[in-house]
C-alpha positions as CSV (number, residue, x, y, z in Angstrom):
1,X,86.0,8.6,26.8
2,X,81.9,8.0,26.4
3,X,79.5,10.7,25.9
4,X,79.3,10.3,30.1
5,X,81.0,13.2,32.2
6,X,81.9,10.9,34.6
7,X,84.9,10.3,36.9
8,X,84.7,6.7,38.0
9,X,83.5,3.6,35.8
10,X,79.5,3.3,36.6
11,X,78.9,6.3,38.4
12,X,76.2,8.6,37.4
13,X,76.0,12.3,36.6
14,X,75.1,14.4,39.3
15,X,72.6,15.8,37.1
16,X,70.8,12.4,36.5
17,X,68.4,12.5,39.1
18,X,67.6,10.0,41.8
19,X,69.3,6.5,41.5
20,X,66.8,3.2,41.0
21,X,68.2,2.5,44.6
22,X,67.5,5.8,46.0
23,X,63.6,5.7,44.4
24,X,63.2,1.9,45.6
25,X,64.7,3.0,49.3
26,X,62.2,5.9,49.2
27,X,59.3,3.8,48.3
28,X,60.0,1.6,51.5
29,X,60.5,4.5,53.3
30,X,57.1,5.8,52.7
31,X,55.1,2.7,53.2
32,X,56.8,2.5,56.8
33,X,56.1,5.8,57.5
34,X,52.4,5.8,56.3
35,X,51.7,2.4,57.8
36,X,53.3,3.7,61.6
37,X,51.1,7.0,60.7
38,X,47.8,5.2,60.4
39,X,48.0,3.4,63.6
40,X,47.7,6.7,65.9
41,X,50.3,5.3,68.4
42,X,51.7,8.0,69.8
43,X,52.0,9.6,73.2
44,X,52.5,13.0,71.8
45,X,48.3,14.2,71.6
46,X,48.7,16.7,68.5
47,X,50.1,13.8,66.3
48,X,47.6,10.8,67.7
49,X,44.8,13.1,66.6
50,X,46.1,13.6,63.0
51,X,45.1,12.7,59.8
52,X,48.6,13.0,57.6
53,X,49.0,10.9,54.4
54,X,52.5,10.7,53.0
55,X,52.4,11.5,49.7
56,X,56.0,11.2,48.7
57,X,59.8,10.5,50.1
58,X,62.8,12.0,48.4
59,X,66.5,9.9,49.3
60,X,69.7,11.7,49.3
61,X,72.6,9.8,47.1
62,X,73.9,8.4,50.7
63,X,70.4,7.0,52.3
64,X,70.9,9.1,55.1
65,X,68.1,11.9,54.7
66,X,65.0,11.6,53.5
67,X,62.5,14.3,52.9
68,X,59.4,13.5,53.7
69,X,56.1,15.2,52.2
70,X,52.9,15.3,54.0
71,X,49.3,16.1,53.2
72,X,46.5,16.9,55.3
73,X,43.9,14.6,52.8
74,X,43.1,17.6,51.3
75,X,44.4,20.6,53.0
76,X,47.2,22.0,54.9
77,X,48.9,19.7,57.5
78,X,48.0,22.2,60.7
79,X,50.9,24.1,62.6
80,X,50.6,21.8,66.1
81,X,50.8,18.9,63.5
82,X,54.3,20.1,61.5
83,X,55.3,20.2,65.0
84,X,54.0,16.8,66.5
85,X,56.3,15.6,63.4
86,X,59.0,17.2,64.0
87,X,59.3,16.2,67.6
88,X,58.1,12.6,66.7
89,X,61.6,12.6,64.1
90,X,63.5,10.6,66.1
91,X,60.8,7.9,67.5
92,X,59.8,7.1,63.8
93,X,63.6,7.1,62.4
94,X,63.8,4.5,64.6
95,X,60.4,2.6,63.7
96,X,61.5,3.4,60.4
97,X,65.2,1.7,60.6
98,X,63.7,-1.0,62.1
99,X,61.2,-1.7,59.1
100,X,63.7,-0.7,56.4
101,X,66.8,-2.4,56.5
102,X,69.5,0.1,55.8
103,X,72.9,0.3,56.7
104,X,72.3,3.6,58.4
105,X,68.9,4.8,60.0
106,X,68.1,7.9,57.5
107,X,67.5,11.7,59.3
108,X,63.7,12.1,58.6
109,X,63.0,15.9,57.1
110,X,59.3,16.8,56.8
111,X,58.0,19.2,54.3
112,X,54.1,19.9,53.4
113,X,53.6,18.8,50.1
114,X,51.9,21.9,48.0
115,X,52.0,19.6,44.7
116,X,47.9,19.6,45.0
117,X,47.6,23.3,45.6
118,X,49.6,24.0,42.6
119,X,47.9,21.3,40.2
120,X,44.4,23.2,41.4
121,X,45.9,26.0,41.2
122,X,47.3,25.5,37.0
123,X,43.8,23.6,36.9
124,X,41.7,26.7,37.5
125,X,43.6,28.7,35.9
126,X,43.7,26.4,32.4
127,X,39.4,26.6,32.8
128,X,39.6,30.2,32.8
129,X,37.5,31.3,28.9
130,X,39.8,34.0,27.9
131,X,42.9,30.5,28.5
132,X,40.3,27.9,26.7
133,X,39.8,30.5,23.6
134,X,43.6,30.7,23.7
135,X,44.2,26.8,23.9
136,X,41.3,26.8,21.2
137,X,42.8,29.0,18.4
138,X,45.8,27.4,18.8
139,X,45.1,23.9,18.3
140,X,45.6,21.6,15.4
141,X,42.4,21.8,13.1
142,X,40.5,24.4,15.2
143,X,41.7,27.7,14.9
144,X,43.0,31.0,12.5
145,X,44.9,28.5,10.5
146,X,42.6,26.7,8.8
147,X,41.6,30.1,6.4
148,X,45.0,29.8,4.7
């Protein structure tokens, strides 16, 4: 048998991450979702009011949930909003089936996305001087190294 641990001929390891088809799918995913989101159309007041950027789709292995991330263009999507989505779920499966042409409309799952708070958060913390004397020491050509 090939290095592979697998149990079928040209099936993946679970381990692998996402499939080409499951980050193409997602991709579509998104860009119906953020296109439906910009045009405001909705009865539903909290959601018509808000300003929510997609910032990334994750597939399961069968298509049939996605998990959605959402950004507030900046900040934290509000409460009222979260919920606006979350009752919205089924209206924009639908828009999204009928823009994405799947063999099954996928179960939308929304999440906030915290992968700008965190890159602020490693940012701030990387300009702090006792972290940039540390990162100085230790790099090549500038540091204790060089007396030996």
């Amino acid at each position: 048998m090939t290095g592979r641990q697998t149990s079928r001929p040209g099936r993946a390891r679970r381990d692998a991450g996402p499939s080409q088809r499951q980050l193409r799918v997602a991709e579509e995913v998104r860009h119906a979702l953020a296109a439906l989101l910009e045009r405001r159309d909705f009865r539903d007041p909290d959601l018509a009011k808000a300003h929510v950027t997609v910032t990334e789709v994750r597939a399961s292995p069968d298509l049939r949930h996605m998990t959605v991330f959402v950004s507030g263009f900046g900040r934290d999507v509000p409460p009222e909003q979260f919920a606006a989505l979350r009752r919205a779920a089924p209206f924009l499966r639908t828009q999204v089936s009928r823009a994405v042409r799947l063999k099954f409309a996928p179960e939308l799952h929304f999440q906030s996305d915290t992968a700008l708070d965190y890159a602020m958060q490693v940012d701030a913390l990387m300009r702090r001087p006792e972290v940039a004397q540390d990162l100085r020491a230790t790099a090549p050509g500038g540091g204790e190294d060089d007396a030996a």
